[in-house]
N, C-alpha and C positions, 0 to 999 in steps of 0.2 A: 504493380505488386511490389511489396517492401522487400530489397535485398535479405538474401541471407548473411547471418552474422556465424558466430564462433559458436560451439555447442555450448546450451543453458550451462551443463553441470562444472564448466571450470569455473575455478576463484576469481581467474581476469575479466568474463563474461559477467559472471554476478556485481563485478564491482562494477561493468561498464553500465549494466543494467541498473544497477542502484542509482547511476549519475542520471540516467534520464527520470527516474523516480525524482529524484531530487531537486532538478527542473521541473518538473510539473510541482511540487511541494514549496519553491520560490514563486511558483505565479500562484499558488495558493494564497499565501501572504501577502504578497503584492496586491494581492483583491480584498483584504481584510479576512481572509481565512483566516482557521488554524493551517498551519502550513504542511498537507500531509499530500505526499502524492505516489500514485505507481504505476504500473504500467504490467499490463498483460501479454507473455511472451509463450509462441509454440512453434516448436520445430524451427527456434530461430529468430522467426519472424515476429516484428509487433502487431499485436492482435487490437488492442487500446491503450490508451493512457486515459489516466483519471486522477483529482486533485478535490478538494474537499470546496463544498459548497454550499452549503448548509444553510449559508447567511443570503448568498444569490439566488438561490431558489428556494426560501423560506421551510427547507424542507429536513426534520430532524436523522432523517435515512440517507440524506445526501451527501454520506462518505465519501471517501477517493477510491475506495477498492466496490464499492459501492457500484457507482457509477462504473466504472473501467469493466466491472464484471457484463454489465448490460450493456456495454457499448461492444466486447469483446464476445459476446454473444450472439449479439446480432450481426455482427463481422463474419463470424465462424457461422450463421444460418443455425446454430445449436444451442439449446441453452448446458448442454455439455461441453464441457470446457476441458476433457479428456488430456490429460497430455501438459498443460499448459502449466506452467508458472506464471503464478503473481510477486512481484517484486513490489516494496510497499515501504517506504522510509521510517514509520511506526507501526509496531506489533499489533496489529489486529484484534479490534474490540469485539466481545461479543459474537454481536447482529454481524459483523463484518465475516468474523473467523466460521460462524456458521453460514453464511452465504457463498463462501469457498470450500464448504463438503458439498453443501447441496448443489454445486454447478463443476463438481467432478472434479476441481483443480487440482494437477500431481502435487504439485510442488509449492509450497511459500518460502521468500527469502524476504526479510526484515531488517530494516536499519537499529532503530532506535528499540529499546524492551519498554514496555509501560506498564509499573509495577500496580498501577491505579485501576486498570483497566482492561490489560492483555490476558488474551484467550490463547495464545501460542505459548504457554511454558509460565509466564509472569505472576500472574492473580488466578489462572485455570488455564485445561489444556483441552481446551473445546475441539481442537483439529485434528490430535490424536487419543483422543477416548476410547478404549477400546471398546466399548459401551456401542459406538456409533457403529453405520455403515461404510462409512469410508473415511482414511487415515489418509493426512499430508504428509508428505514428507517436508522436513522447515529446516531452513537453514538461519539463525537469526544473529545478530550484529554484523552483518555485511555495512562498511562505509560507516558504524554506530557514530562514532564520534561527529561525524559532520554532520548527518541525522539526527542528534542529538541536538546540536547546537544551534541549527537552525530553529528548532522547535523554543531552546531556550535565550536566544535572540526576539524571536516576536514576544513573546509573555515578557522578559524584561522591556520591551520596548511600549508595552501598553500600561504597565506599571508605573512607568517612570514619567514623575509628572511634566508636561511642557511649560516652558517660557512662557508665563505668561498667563497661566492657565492655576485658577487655585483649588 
């Protein structure tokens, strides 16, 4: 069983928690992802981690929070996810932001904002609607700039033409 850590709600805990997102969002890249990744935390404990895959498993659902949500589900034996923070190095799209009401998540905390895209606050606010049944609590640009950068790192790096290459 995973050590207990620091409680979720301090600023030191969020940022430690962004770093292991950020790690999984490097081996996203490193496999030809987009580089997104995060990590499902309760009472402490990590529940999963998840990293986008979309390209690996041919599959247009196969987010980072995606995955982490079903793997942290099956962890927990629930598909309530009661209690738990998702920690996510880009703002949650959509399908994503709506897959964290429906699996009960208390909490999201976010790196990067995605004006293009994001359902936590950015482009709509799919998490707190008050419309819906259940509201997240969000904490968003935890660690932004280095979430940021990595994201725009890989896109400038597939732009830029190689040696060689016309």
């Amino acid at each position: 069983m995973p050590a207990r850590e620091e409680p979720v709600e301090s600023v030191a805990a969020d940022e430690r928690w962004m770093g292991v997102a950020l790690t999984e969002a490097a081996a996203a890249g490193h496999a030809g992802e987009v580089p997104v990744g995060c990590v499902v935390v309760r009472d402490g404990i990590t529940l999963a981690t998840g990293r986008n895959r979309r390209q690996a498993l041919a599959d247009p659902t196969a987010h980072a929070e995606i995955l982490a949500l079903r793997a942290a589900a099956a962890a927990a034996g629930t598909w309530h996810l009661d209690g738990a923070t998702l920690y996510v190095t880009l703002e949650p799209c959509p399908m994503c932001a709506g897959a964290l009401m429906l699996a009960r998540v208390r909490r999201l905390v976010f790196g990067a904002a995605d004006p293009k895209a994001g359902a936590a606050g950015s482009l709509m606010d799919i998490v707190r609607d008050p419309r819906l049944n259940h509201r997240l609590e969000v904490t968003a640009g935890v660690r932004a700039a280095e979430c940021g950068e990595v994201l725009r790192v890989f896109f400038r790096e597939r732009r830029t033409p190689k040696p060689g290459m016309a």
